[in-house]
C-alpha positions as CSV (number, residue, x, y, z in Angstrom):
1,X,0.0,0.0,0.0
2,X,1.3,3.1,-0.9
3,X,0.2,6.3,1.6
4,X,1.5,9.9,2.9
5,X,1.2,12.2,5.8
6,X,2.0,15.6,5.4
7,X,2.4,17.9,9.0
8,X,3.1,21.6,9.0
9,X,1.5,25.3,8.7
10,X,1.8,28.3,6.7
11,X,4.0,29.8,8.6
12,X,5.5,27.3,10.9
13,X,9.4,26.3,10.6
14,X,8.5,23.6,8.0
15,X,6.3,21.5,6.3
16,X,6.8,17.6,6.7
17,X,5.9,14.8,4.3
18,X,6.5,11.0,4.8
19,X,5.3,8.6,1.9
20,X,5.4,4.9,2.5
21,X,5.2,1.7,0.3
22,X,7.7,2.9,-2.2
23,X,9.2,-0.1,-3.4
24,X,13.6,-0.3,-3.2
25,X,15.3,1.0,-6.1
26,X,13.8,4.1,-7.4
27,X,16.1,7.0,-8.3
28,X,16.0,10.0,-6.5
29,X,17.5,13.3,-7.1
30,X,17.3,16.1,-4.5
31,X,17.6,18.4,-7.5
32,X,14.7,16.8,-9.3
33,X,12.3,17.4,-6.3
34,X,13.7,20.7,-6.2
35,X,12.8,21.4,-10.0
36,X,9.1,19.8,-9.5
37,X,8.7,22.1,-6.4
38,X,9.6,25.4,-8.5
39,X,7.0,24.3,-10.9
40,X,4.4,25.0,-8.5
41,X,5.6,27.7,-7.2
42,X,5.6,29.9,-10.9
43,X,2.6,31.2,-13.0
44,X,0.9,34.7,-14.0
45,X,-1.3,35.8,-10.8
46,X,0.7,34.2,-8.1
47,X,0.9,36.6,-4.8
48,X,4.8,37.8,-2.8
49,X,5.3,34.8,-0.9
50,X,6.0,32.7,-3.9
51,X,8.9,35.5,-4.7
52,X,10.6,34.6,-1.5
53,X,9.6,31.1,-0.4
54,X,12.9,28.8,-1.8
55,X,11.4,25.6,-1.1
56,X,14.7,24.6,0.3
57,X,14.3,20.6,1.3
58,X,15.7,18.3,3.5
59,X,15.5,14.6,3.2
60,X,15.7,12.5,6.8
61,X,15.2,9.3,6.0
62,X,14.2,6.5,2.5
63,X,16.7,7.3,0.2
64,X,20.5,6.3,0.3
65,X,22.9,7.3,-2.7
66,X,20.1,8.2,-4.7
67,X,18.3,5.1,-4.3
68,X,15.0,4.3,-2.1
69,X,15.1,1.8,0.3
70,X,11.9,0.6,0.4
71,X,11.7,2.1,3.8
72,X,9.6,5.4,4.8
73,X,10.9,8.3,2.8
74,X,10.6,11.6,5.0
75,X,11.3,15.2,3.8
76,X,11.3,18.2,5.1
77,X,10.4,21.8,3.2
78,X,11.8,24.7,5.7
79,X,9.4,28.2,5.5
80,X,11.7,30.7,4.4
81,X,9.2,33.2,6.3
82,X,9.5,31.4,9.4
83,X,11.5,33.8,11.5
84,X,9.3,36.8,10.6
85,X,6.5,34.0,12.3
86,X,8.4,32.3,15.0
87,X,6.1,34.4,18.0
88,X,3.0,34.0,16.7
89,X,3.6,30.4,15.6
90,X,6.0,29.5,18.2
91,X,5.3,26.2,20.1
92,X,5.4,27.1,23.7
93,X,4.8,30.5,25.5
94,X,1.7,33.3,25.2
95,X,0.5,34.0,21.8
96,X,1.7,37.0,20.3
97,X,0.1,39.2,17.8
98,X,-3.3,39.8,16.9
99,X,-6.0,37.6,16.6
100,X,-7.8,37.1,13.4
101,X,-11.6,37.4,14.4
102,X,-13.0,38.1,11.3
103,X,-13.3,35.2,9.5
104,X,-12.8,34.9,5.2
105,X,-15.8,33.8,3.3
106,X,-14.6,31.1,1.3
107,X,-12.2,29.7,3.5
108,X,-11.9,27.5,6.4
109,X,-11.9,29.7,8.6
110,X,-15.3,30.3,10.2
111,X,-16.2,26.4,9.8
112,X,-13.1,25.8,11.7
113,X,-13.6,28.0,14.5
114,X,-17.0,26.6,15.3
115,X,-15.8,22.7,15.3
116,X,-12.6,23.6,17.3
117,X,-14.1,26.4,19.6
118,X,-11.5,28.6,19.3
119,X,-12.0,32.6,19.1
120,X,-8.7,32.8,16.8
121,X,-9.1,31.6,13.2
122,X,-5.3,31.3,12.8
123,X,-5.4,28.4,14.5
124,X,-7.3,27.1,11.5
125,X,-6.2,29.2,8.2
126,X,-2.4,28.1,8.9
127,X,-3.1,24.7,8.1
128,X,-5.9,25.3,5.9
129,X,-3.7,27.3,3.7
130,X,-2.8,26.0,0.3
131,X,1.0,26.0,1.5
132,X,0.3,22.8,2.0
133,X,0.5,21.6,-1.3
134,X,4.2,21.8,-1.6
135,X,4.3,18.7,0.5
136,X,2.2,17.1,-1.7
137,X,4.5,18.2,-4.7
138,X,7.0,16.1,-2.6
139,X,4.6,12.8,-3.0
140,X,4.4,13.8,-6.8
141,X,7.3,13.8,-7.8
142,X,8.5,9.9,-5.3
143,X,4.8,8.4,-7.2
144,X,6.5,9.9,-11.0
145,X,9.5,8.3,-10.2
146,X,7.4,5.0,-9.7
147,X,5.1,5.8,-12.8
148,X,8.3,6.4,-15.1
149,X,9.5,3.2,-13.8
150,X,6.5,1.8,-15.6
151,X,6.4,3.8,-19.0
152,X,3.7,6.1,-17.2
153,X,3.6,9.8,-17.4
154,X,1.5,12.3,-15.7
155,X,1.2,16.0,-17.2
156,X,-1.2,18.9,-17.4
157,X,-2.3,21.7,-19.0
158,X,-4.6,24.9,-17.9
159,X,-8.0,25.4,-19.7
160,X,-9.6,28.0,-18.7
161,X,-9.1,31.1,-16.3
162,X,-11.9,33.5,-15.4
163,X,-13.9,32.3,-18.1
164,X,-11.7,32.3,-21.1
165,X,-10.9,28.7,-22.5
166,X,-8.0,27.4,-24.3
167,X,-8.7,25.8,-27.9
168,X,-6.1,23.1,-27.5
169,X,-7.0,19.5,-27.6
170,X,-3.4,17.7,-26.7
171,X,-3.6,14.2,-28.0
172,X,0.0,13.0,-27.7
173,X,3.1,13.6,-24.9
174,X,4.6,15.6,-27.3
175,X,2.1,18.6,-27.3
176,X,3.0,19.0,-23.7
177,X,7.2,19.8,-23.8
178,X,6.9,23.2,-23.7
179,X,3.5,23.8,-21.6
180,X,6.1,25.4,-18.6
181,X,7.1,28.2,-20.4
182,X,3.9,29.4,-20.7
183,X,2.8,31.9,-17.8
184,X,-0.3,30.4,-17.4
185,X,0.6,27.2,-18.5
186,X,-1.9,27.0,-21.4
187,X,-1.2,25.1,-24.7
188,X,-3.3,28.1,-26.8
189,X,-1.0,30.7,-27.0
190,X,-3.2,33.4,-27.8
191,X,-5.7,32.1,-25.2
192,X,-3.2,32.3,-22.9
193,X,-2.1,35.9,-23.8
194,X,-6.4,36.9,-23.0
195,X,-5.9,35.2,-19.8
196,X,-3.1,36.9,-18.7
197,X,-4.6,40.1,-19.3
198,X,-8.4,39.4,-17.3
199,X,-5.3,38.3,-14.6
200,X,-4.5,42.2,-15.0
201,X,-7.9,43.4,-14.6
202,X,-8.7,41.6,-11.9
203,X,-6.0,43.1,-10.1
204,X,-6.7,46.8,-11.1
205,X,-9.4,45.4,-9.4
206,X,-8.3,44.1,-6.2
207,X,-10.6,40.5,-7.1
208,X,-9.7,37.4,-7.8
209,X,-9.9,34.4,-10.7
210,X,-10.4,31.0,-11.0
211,X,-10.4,28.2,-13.8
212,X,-10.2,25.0,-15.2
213,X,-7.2,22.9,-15.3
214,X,-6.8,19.0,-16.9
215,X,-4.6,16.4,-16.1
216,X,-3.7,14.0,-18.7
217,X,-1.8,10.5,-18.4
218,X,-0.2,9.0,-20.9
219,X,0.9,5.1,-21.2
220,X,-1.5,3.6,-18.8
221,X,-2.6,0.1,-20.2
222,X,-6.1,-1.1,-20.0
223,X,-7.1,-2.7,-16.7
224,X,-5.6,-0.4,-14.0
225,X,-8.6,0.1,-11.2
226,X,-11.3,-2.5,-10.8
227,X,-15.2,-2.7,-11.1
228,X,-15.2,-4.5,-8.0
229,X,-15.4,-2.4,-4.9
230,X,-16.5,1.3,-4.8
231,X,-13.3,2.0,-2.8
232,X,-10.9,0.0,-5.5
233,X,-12.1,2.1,-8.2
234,X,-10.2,4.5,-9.9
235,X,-12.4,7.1,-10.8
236,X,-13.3,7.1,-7.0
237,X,-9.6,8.0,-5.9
238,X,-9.2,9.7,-9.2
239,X,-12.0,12.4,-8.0
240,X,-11.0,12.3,-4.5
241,X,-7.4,13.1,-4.3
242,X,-7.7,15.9,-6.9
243,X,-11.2,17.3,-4.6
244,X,-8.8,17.3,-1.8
245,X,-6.9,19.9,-3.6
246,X,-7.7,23.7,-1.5
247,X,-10.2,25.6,-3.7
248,X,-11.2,22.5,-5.5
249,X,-14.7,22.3,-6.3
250,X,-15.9,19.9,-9.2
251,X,-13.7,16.9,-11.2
252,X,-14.5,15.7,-14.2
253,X,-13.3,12.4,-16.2
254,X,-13.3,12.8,-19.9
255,X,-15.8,15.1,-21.3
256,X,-17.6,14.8,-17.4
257,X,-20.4,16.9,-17.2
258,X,-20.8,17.7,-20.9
259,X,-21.9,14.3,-21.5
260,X,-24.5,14.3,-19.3
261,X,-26.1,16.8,-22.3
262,X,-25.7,14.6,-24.8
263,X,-27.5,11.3,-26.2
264,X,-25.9,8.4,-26.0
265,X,-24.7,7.9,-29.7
266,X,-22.4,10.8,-28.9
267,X,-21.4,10.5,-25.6
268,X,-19.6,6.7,-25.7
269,X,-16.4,5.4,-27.0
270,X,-17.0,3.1,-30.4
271,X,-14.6,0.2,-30.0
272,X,-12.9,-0.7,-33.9
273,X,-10.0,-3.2,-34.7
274,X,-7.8,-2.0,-37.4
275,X,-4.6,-4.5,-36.6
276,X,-5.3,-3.7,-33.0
277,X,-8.1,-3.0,-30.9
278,X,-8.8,0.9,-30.3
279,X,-11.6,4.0,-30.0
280,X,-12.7,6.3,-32.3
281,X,-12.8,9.0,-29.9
282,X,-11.9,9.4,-26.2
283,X,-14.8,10.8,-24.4
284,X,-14.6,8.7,-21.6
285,X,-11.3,10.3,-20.4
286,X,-9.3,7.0,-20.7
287,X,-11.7,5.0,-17.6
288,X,-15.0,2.6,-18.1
289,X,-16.1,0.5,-15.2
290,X,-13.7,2.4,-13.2
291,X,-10.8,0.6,-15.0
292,X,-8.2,2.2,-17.5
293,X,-9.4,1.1,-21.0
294,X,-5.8,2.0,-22.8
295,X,-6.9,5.5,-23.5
296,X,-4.9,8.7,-22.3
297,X,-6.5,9.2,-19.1
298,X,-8.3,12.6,-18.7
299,X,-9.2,14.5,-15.1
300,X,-10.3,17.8,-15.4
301,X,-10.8,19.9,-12.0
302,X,-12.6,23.5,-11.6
303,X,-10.7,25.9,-9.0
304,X,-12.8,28.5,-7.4
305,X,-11.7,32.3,-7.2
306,X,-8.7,32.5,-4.4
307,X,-10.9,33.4,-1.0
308,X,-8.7,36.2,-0.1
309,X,-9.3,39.4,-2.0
310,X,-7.9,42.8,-1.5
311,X,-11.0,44.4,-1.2
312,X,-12.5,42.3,1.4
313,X,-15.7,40.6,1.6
314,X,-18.7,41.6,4.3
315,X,-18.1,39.2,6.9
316,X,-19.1,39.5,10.9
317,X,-16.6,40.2,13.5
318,X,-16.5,37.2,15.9
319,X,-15.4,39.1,18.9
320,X,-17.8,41.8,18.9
321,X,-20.8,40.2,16.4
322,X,-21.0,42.8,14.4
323,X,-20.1,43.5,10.5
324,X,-16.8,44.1,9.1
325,X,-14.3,43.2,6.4
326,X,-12.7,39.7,6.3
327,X,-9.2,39.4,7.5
328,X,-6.7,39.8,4.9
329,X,-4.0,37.6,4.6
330,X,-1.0,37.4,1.7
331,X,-2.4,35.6,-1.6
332,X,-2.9,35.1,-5.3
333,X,-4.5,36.7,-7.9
334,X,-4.9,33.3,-9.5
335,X,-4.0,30.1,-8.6
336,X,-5.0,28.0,-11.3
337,X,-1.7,27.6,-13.1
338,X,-0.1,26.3,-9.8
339,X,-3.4,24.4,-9.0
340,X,-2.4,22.3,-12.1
341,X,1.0,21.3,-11.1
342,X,-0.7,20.0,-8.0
343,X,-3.2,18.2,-9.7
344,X,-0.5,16.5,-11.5
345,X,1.0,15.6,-8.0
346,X,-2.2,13.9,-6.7
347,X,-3.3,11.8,-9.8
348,X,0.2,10.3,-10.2
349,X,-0.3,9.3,-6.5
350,X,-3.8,8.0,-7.3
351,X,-2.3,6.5,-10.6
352,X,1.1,5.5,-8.6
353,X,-1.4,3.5,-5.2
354,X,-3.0,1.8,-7.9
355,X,-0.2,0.6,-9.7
356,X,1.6,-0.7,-6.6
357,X,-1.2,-2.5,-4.9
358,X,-2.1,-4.4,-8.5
359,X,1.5,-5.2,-9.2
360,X,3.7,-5.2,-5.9
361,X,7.0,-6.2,-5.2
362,X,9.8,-5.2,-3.0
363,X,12.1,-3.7,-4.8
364,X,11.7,-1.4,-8.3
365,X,12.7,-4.3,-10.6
366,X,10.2,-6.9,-8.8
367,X,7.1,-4.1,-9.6
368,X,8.6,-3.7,-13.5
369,X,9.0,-7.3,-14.4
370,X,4.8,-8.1,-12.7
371,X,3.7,-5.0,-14.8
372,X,5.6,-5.9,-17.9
373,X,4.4,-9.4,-17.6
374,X,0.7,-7.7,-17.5
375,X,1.0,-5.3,-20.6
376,X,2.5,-8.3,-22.1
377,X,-0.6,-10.7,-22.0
378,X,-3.0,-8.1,-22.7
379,X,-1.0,-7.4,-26.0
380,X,-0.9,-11.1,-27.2
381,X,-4.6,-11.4,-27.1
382,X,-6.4,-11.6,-30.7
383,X,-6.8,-7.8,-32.4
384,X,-4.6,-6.2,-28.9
């Protein structure tokens, strides 16, 4: 079984991630996680921390001379920010500064305060905070190296931000070598020059903007997943880990909801055998019967506006009960460009849990030779 823990807040000294049930053998490259981190910390819209935050890791304990162990691997990802912090966060003593009693709309924050009876929503918004999802980036990037190990790969592209879509329709690996470069990380260049402009407005304007982002995989063969068990499905931990992504709010496999308006003739996958067995189109985003069908695998996630604006929303004063302006804290413009990195990051651990509980094995080699063995038999049946 492959799992993670991640511990930490905003502004604490550090986050901490530990991912077990990585099998021994699997390269790792300090300057690799380092790269994958940076990833998530670019894009047009992104707020002042991400100028300063470094991301600088340390790893404690699962990797020897570049190798797993098969063993726990445990990282740590200091806060640059941390000393400007270390009163108000620090671990023992009175706390220090001010309280935040005016709770965000949008956020965690009043929600929190109510379950954990507290009068201070810091207590809540410093874990709630999408800082965590660096430590995710670290599970990323160990369930990529497993996925590579395998032939899979796991990238993504943005769709849409504050209402203006991308015309792309990516098909093979290829169209995604140079999605980085791109600000907003969009495949439609001049999409993505309208998108970085409605950024610009919305900061004249002190809002915010949200989007659409989609995750594609690429070399996944048929079969991955079962039809079994609701829990063992993969469109079930497919939808899950990318919802559990901060500012999340709807997932979609394939063509998702835009099937739902259409008949069936036009919303399915026509099977054909021309030398081997394939699809006519790809609408079902790659999964059927919450299996891979041998299909690049599609998840598409909508990201709400970022909750914290610059011109605050009417929210109520918890101390006093009466109106006022939400707390501001340090944030984005827009997030979604980052958002996708992170969505790459939690499908290959979907993908990457999968994969290891199908095909086990202790070490790296053990996992390649059950999953070549696998590909292998489904490609000697008739018209595979």
């Amino acid at each position: 079984m492959l799992r993670f823990l991640t511990a930490g807040e905003s502004h604490g000294p550090a986050l901490v991630t530990i991912v077990e049930g990585l099998p021994k053998g699997l390269p790792f490259s300090t300057k690799g996680l380092s790269t994958e981190l940076a990833r998530r910390r670019h894009g047009y819209g992104r707020g002042g921390r991400m100028a300063v935050e470094q991301d600088e890791v340390e790893v404690l304990g699962g990797v020897r001379h570049g190798l797993t162990l098969g063993s726990p691997v445990a990282v740590v990802i200091r806060n640059t920010e941390w000393p400007k912090w270390d009163s108000v966060m620090s671990v023992e003593g009175q706390p220090t500064g001010a309280r935040v009693s005016r709770p965000r709309p949008g956020h965690a924050d009043l929600a929190g305060m109510l379950k954990y009876d507290t009068d201070d929503a810091r207590d809540i918004l410093e874990r709630a905070s999408a800082r965590e999802t660096a430590a995710r980036t670290v599970v990323g990037y160990l369930s990529k190296l497993l996925l590579d190990k395998v032939g899979i790969r796991v990238v993504s592209h943005v769709r849409s931000i504050g209402g203006i879509a991308s015309q792309a329709e990516p098909i093979d690996l290829v169209d995604f070598l140079d999605v980085d470069t791109d600000p907003v990380r969009c495949l439609d260049s001049a999409a993505s020059q309208k998108m970085m402009d409605a950024i610009d407005r919305a900061t004249e304007d002190k809002d915010t903007l949200g989007g659409v982002f989609e995750v594609v995989v690429f070399g996944a063969p048929a079969g991955l997943g079962s039809h079994v068990h609701y829990d063992r499905r993969l469109d079930t931990r497919l939808a899950g880990a990318v919802m559990s992504i901060p500012a999340i709010k709807g997932v979609q496999v394939g063509d998702g909801f835009d099937s739902a308006h259409a008949p069936g003739s036009m919303a399915h996958d026509e099977i054909v055998l021309d030398e081997q067995l394939d699809r006519r189109s790809n609408r079902a985003g790659g999964l059927e019967g919450g299996m891979t069908n041998g299909q690049p695998l599609r998840v598409s996630a909508a990201m709400k506006p970022i909750s914290t604006l610059m011109r605050p929303l009417q929210t109520v004063d918890m101390d006093t009960g009466e109106d006022a302006k939400a707390v501001r804290e340090r944030s984005d413009v827009c997030a979604v460009p980052a958002a996708s990195v992170v969505g790459e990051q939690m499908v290959a651990f979907a993908l990457a849990s999968t994969v290891r509980e199908q095909f086990g094995g202790d070490t790296a080699a053990d996992l390649k030779g059950a999953f070549d063995r696998y590909v292998g038999r489904i490609e000697a049946r008739p018209g595979s």
